[in-house]
C-alpha positions as CSV (number, residue, x, y, z in Angstrom):
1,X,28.4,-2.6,3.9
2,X,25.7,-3.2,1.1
3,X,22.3,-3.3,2.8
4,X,19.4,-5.8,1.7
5,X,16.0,-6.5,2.4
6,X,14.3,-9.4,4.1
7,X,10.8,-11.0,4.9
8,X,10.8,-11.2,8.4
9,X,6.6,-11.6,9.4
10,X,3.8,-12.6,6.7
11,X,-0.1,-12.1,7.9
12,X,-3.3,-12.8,6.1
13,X,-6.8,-12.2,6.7
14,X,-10.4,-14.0,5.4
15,X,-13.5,-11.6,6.1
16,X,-15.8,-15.0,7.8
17,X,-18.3,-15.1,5.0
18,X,-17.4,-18.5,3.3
19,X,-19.1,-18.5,0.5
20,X,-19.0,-22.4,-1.7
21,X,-19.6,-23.0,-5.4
22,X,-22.6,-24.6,-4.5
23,X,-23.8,-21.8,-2.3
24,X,-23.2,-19.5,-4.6
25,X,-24.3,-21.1,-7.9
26,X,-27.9,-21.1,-5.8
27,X,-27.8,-17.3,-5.1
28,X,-26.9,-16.8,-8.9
29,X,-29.7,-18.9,-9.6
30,X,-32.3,-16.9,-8.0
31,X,-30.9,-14.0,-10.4
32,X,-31.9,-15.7,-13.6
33,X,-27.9,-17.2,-13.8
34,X,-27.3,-20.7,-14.0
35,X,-23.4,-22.6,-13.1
36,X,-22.7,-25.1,-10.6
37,X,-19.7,-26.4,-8.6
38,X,-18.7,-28.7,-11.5
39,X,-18.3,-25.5,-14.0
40,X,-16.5,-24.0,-12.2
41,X,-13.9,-26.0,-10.7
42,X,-13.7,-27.5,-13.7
43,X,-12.4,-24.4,-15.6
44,X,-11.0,-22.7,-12.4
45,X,-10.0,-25.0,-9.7
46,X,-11.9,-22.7,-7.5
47,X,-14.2,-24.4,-4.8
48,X,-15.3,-21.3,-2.7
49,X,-14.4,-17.9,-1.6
50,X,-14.2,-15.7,1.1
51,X,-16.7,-12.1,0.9
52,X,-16.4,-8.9,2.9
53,X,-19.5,-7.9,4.5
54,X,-21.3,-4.3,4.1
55,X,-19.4,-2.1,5.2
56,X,-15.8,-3.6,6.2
57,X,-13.2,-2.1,3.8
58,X,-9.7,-2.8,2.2
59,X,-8.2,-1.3,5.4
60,X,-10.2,-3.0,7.5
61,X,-9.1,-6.4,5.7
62,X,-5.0,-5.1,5.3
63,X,-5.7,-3.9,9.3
64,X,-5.9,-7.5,10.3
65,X,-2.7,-9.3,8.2
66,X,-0.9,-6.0,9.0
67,X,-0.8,-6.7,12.6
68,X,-0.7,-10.7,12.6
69,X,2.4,-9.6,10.3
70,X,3.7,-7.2,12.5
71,X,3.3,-10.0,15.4
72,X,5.2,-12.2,13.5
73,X,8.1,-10.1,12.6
74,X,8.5,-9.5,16.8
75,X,8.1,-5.9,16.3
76,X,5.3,-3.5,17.2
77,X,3.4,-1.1,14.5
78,X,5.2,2.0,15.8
79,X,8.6,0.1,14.4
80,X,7.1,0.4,10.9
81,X,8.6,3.1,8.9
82,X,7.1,2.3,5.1
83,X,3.4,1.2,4.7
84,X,2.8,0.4,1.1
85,X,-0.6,-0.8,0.2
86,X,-1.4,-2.8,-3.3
87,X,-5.3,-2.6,-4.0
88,X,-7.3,-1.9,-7.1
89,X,-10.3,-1.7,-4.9
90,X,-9.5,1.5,-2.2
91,X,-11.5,2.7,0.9
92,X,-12.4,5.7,-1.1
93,X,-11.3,8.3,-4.0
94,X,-8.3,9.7,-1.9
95,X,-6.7,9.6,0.6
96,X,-4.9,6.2,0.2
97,X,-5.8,3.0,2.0
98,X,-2.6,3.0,3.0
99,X,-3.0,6.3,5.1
100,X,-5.9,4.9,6.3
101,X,-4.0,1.7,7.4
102,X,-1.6,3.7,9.1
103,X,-4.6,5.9,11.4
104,X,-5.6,2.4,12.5
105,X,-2.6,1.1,13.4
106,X,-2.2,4.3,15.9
107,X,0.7,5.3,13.9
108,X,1.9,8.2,12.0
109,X,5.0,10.2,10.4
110,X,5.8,7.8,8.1
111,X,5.7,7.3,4.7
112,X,2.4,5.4,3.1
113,X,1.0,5.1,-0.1
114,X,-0.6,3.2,-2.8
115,X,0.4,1.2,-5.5
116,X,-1.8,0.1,-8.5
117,X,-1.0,-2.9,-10.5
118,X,-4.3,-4.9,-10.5
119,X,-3.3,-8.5,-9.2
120,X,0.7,-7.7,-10.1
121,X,0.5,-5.0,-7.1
122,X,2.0,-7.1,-4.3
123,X,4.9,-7.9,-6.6
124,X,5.7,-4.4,-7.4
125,X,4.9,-3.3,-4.1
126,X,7.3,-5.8,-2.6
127,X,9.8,-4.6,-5.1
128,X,9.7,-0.7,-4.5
129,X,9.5,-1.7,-0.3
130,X,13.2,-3.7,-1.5
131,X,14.6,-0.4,-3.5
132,X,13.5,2.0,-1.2
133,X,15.0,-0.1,2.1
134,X,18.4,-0.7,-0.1
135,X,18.8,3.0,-0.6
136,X,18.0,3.6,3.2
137,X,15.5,5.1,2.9
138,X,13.3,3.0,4.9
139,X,14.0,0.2,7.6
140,X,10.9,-1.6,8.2
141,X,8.5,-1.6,5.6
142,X,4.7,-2.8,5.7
143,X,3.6,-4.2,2.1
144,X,0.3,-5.3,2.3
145,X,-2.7,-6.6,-0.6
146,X,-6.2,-6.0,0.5
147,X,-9.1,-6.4,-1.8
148,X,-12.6,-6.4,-1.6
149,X,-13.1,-7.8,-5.1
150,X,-16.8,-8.5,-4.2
151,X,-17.7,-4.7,-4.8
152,X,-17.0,-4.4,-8.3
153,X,-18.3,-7.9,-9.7
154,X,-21.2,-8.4,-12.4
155,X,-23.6,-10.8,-11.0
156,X,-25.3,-11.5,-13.8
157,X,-21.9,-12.5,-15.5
158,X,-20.9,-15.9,-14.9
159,X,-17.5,-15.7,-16.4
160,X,-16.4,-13.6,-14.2
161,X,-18.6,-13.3,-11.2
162,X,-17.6,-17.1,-9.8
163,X,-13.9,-15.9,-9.9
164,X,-12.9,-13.4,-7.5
165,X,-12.8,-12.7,-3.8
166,X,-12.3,-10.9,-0.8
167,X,-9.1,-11.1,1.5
168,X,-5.9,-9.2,2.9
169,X,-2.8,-10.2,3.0
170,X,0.6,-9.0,4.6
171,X,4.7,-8.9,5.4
172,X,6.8,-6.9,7.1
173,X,10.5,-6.4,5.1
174,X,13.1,-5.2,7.2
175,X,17.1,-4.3,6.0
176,X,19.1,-7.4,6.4
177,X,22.9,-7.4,6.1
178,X,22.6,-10.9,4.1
179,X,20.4,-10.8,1.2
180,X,16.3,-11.6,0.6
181,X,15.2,-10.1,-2.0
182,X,17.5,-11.7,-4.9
183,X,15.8,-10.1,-7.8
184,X,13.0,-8.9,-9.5
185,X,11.8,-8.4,-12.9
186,X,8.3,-6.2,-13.6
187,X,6.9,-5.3,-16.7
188,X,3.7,-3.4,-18.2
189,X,2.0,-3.4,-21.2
190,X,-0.4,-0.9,-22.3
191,X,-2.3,-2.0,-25.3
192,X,-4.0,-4.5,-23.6
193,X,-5.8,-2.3,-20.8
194,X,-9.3,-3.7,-22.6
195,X,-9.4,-7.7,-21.8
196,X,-9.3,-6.5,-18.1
197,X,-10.8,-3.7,-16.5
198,X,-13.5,-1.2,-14.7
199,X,-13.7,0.8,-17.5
200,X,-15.3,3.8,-15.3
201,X,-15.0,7.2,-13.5
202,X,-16.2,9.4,-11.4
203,X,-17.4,12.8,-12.5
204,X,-19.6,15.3,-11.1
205,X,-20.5,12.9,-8.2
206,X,-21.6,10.3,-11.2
207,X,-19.8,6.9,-12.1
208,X,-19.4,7.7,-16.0
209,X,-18.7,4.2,-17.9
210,X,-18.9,1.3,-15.7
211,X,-18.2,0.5,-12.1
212,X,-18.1,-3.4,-12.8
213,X,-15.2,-5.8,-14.0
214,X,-15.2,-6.8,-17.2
215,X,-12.5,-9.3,-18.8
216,X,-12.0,-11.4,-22.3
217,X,-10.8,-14.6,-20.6
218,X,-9.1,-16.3,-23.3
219,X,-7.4,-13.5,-24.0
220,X,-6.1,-13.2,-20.4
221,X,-5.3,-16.9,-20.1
222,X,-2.9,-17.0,-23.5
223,X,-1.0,-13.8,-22.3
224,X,-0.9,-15.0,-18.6
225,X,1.1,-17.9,-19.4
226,X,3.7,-16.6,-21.4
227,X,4.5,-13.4,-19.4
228,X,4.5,-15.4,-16.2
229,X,7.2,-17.7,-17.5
230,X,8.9,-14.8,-18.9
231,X,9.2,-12.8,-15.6
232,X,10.6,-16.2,-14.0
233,X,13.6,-17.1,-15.8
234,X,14.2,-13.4,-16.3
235,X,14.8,-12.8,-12.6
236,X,16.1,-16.4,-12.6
237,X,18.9,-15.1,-14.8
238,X,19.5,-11.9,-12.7
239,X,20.1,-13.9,-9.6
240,X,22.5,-16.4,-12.0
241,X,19.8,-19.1,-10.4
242,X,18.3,-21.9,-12.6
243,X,14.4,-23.4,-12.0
244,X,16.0,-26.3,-10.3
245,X,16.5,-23.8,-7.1
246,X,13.1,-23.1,-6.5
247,X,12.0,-24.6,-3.7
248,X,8.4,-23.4,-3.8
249,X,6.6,-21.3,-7.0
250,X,3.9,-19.2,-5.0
251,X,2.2,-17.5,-8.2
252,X,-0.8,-15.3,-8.4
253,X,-4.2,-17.2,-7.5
254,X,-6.3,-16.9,-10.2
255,X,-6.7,-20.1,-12.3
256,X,-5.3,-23.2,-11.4
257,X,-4.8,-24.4,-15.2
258,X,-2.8,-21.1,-15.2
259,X,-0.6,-22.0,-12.5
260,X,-0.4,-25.7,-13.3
261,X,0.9,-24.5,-16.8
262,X,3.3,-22.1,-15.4
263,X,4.6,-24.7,-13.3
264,X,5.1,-27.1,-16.0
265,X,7.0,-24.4,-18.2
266,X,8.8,-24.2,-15.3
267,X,10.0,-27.7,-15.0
268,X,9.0,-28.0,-11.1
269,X,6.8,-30.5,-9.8
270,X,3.7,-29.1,-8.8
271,X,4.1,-30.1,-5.5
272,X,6.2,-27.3,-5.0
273,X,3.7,-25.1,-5.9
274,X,1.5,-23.2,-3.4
275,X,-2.1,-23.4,-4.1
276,X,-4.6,-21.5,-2.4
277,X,-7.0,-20.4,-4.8
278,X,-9.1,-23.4,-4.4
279,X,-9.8,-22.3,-1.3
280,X,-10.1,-17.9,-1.7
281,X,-10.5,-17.7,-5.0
282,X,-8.8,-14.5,-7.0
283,X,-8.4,-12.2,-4.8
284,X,-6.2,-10.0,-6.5
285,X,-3.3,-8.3,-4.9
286,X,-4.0,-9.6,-1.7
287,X,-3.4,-14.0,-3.8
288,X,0.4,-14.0,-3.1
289,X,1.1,-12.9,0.2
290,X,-2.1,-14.9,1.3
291,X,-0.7,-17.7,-0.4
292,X,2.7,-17.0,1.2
293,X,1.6,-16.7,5.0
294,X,-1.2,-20.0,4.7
295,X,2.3,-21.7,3.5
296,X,4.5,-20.2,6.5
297,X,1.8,-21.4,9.0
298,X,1.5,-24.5,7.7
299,X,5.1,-25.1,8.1
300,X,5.8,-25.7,4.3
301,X,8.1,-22.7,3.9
302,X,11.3,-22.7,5.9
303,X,13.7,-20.2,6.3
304,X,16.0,-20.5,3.9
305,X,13.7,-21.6,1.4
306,X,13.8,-20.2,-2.4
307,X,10.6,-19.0,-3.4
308,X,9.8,-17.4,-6.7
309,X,6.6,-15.0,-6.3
310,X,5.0,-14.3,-9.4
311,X,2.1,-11.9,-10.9
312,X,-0.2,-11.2,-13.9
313,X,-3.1,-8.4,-13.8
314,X,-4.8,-5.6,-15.3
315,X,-2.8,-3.2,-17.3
316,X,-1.6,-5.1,-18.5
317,X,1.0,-5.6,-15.9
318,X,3.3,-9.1,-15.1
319,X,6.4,-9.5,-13.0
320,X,8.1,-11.5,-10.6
321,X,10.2,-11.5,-7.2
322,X,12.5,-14.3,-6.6
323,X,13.6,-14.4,-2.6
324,X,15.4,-16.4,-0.3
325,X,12.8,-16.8,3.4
C-alpha cells in the first residue's frame, strides 16, 4: 500500500499586542522616523501587526497553534511523533525551539528539530514532515512557524521596520492512505544571501556584524515574483494539475502587490486568494500556516479543497506545496 501524508488540524497564534499603522507611525515618530498609515498600506497592504511582549518566545508562540492544532486534528500531543519547527528567530543559540516545543507540550522521545529557510521554512518544513511520513518514518508530524520578527527589526529604518510581525502558526500531518500532499517543488539560491539578511554572529559572548534585518527591497520584490510563479506551475506540472484547479493560492504574507502579482501570473481570481497580511503583517515562517488556519476557521477552506502554498525568503530560498485539504 503506498502511504501519503495529510493535513488533518491547522492552529495559529497572535501574541495580544495589536499594534496599527497609525499607532505605530506615532511611536516611530517619537524616534526621529516619520511614515504614516497611507505609506504604508499603500506600498504594503499592511494595516497593523501583531508584537510579542518581553519575554514570550518562538516556543511560547508555536506552544499555542501547536495545541489548538493538535485539538483540531482530535489527537493529543503524546500522539505526535515528528515536531518540526520553521523559525529564523529561535529561543536561543541551541538547543532547537523545537525541543523546546516538545518540553512544553509534556512530551518526549521523539524526533524534533529545526529548519531554516527564512519565510520559505513552513514550505520546506511541510515538505520534509511529507517525505519523512511517506518513508514511515514518522506518523504524526507537528510542523509549526513561530517568529518573533519584532526582535531583530531596525527602528530607525522605515523600509523595513513597518513590515514584519510576531505570530505562530501550526498543523498536524498524519499518513493517509489517499493522498494530501500532491507535490512540492523547493529551491535555493545562494548568491543572493545580501538583499535579505542579519548579517551577524555570535563570538566570544559578542554579536560580531549586526543583530538587525536588513533588505534591498526592490531587489526582493523583482525576484519574488518570478520564483514564486515558477515554484507554482512547477509543482503544478508534477501533480499533471493546471492553475485552473486551484481552489485557493495561500502564498507567503509579505506584500500584497506581491501576492496580487502572483495571483495574476497565475490566472486565478484574487478572490481565491487568502490574504492575511493586512491584518499580521510578515511574519515570516509562521504567514502560511497562519493564513491557512484563519481560512479553515472561517469556513473558506473545505476539505477537499486544492490549495497551492507558496514561499519566498532569505537565502535566497522559494518553493511551493500544492495539497488537497
Amino acid at each position: 500500500m503506498t502511504r501519503y501524508s495529510r493535513i488533518t488540524g491547522t492552529g495559529s497564534y497572535l501574541p495580544p499586542h495589536r499594534l496599527t499603522n497609525a499607532e505605530l507611525a506615532t511611536e516611530l515618530a517619537s524616534k526621529g522616523v516619520e511614515t504614516s498609515d497611507e505609506w504604508i498600506v499603500e506600498r504594503t497592504g499592511i494595516r497593523a501587526r501583531h508584537f510579542a511582549a518581553p519575554g514570550v518566545t518562538s516556543s511560547d508562540l508555536g506552544l499555542e497553534a501547536a495545541r489548538h492544532a493538535i485539538e483540531a486534528a482530535g489527537l493529543q500531543a503524546a500522539d505526535i511523533d515528528l515536531i518540526i519547527v520553521a523559525t529564523s528567530t529561535p529561543d536561543m543559540v541551541f538547543p532547537s525551539v523545537a525541543c523546546i516545543l516538545q518540553h512544553k507540550l509534556g512530551i518526549a522521545g521523539c524526533a524534533a528539530f529545526d529548519l531554516q529557510a527564512v519565510c520559505s521554512g513552513f514550505v520546506y518544513a511541510l515538505t520534509v514532515a511529507d517525505a519523512m511520513i511517506k518513508s514511515g518514518a514518522a506518523t504524526k508530524a507537528l510542523v509549526v512557524g513561530a517568529e518573533v520578527f519584532s526582535r531583530i527589526l531596525d527602528f530607525s529604518d522605515r523600509t523595513t521596520c513597518v513590515l514584519f510581525g510576531d505570530g505562530a502558526g501550526a498543523v498536524v500531518l498524519e499518513a493517509s492512505e489517499t493522498p494530501g500532499i500532491l507535490a512540492s517543488d523547493l529551491h535555493a539560491d545562494g548568491k543572493h544571501v545580501g538583499i535579505l539578511c542579519v548579517p551577524g554572529n555570535v563570538s566570544g559572548g559578542q554579536v560580531l556584524g549586526s543583530a538587525l534585518l536588513t533588505m534591498d527591497g526592490q531587489a526582493v520584490f523583482k525576484l519574488a515574483v518570478g520564483v514564486l510563479e515558477s515554484a507554482a506551475r512547477a509543482a503544478l506540472a508534477k501533480a499533471d494539475m493546471v492553475e485552473a484547479d486551484i481552489d485557493w493560492l495561500i502564498p507567503h504574507q509579505a506584500n500584497l502587490r506581491i501576492m496580487h502579482s502572483t495571483a495574476r501570473k497565475l490566472k486565478l481570481p484574487l478572490d481565491k486568494l487568502i490574504v492575511t497580511v493586512d491584518q499580521h503583517g510578515n511574519t515570516s515562517a509562521a504567514s502560511i500556516p497562519l493564513a491557512l488556519d484563519a481560512a479553515v476557521r472561517e469556513g473558506k477552506i473545505k476539505k477537499g479543497d486544492i490549495l497551492m502554498l507558496e514561499g519566498v525568503g532569505g537565502g535566497f530560498t522559494w518553493g511551493a506545496v500544492l495539497l488537497r485539504y
